[in-house]
N, C-alpha and C positions, 0 to 999 in steps of 0.2 A: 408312542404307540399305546394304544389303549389295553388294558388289563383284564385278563379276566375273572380273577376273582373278585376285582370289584364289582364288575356287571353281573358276575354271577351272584357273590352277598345283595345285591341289590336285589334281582330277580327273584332270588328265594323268600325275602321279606313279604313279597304280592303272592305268593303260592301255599303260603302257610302249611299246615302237616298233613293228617291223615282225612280224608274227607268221602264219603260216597253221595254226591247230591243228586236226587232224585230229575230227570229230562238232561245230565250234563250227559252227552254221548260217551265220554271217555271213563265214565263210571267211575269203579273205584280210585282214587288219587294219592300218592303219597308227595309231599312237596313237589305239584305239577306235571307228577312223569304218570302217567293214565294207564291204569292195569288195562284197560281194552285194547291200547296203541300199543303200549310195551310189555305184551307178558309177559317176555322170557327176561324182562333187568332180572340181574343177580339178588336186587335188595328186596323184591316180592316175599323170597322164604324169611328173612329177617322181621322185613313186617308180618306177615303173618304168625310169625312167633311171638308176637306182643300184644295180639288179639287178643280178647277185644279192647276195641280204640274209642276215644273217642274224638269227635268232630275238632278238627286240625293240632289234634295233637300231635305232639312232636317227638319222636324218638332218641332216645338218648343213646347214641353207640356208635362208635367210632367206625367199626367198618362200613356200618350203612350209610355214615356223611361220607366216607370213600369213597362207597358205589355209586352216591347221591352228585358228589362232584365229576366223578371223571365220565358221568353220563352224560352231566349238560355239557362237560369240556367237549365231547367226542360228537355229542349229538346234536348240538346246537352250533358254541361257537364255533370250532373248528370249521363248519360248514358253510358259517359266513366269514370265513379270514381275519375272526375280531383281531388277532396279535399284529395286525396289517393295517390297523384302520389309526390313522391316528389322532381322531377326537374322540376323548372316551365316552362324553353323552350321549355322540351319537351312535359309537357304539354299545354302549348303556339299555338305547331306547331300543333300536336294530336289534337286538339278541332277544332282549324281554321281548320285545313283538314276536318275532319269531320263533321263543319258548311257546308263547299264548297263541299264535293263529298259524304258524307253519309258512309255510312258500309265500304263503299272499306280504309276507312280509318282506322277502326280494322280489316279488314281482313293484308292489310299490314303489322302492326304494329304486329301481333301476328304472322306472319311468321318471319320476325324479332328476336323476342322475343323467337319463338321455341313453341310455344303452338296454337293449331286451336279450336276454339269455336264455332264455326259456324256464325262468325259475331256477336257475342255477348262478349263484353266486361266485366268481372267478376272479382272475389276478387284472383283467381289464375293471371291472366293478370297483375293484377296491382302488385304484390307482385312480380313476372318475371322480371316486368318493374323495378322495382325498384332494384333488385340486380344484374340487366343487368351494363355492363359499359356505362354511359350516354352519353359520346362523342361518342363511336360506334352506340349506338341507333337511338342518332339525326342524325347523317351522315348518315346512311345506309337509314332514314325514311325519310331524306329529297330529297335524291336522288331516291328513290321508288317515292317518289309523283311526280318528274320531269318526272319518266317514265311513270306514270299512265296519264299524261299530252300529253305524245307522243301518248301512245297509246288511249287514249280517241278521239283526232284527226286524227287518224288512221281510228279507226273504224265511226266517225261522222265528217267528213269533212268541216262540218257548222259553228263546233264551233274553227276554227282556228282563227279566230277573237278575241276571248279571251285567246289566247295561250301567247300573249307577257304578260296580265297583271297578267295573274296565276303564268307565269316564274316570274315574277316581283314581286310578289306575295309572291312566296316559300325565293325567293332569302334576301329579308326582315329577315329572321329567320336566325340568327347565333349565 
């Protein structure tokens, strides 16, 4: 079965620390978790207590890697049944997709896989996923994400700017 603090040390490595980049919609950032999408994390008054930051720095305190872990546990994997999957790349890539783009990351995965949920990742997905052949899953999933990449800058022209390091990103995963 695949692990999650390894996909999640993995994960964390591509989100780096504290960031505010000017056109990223989710504005302020502290290692990936977007003060616009989550303002109520617990670890917002933490970071704000160490202001000013600067660009992906990384905070040194132990409750805030706490609040930092059991968010992507709660919010991420859990969501996609990582402790159920059992090729850890793919679910490596599977999670980190879906930390960076959201839903579109089981919708992929379950067209892939031949089963539509409605964006809702279940115990049919994971049992699919898993008697899927895994070398075609990841290839096919990781090339889906490169497209999702085209066409996201396609349709929002702003975020080319983050097109090399998302490519750079996927390309990581083999």
């Amino acid at each position: 079965m695949a692990n999650f603090k390894e996909a999640f040390d993995r994960t964390l490595t591509y989100e780096g620390g504290w960031c505010n980049v000017e056109g990223d919609p989710g504005g302020e950032t502290y290692c990936g978790i977007a003060k616009n999408y989550h303002k109520n994390w617990d670890g917002w008054v933490i970071v704000d207590s160490y202001k000013p930051l600067k660009t992906n720095q990384i905070i040194k305190d132990e409750k805030l890697d706490a609040l930092l872990e059991s968010f992507y546990k709660t919010q991420f994997w859990d969501k996609i049944i990582g402790d159920h999957i059992l090729s850890q790349r793919t679910a490596d890539l599977f999670f980190d997709w879906y930390v960076n783009s959201g839903s579109p990351a089981i919708k992929h995965l379950e067209y892939i896989i031949g089963h539509s949920n409605k964006n809702i990742f279940d115990e049919t997905d994971v049992k699919l996923l898993n008697l899927s052949d895994e070398a075609k899953v990841f290839n096919a999933y990781k090339q889906s994400r490169k497209q999702f990449i085209i066409d996201i800058i396609k349709a929002h022209p702003t975020f080319s700017k983050f097109e090399k390091g998302w490519n750079n990103r996927i390309d990581k995963f083999i």
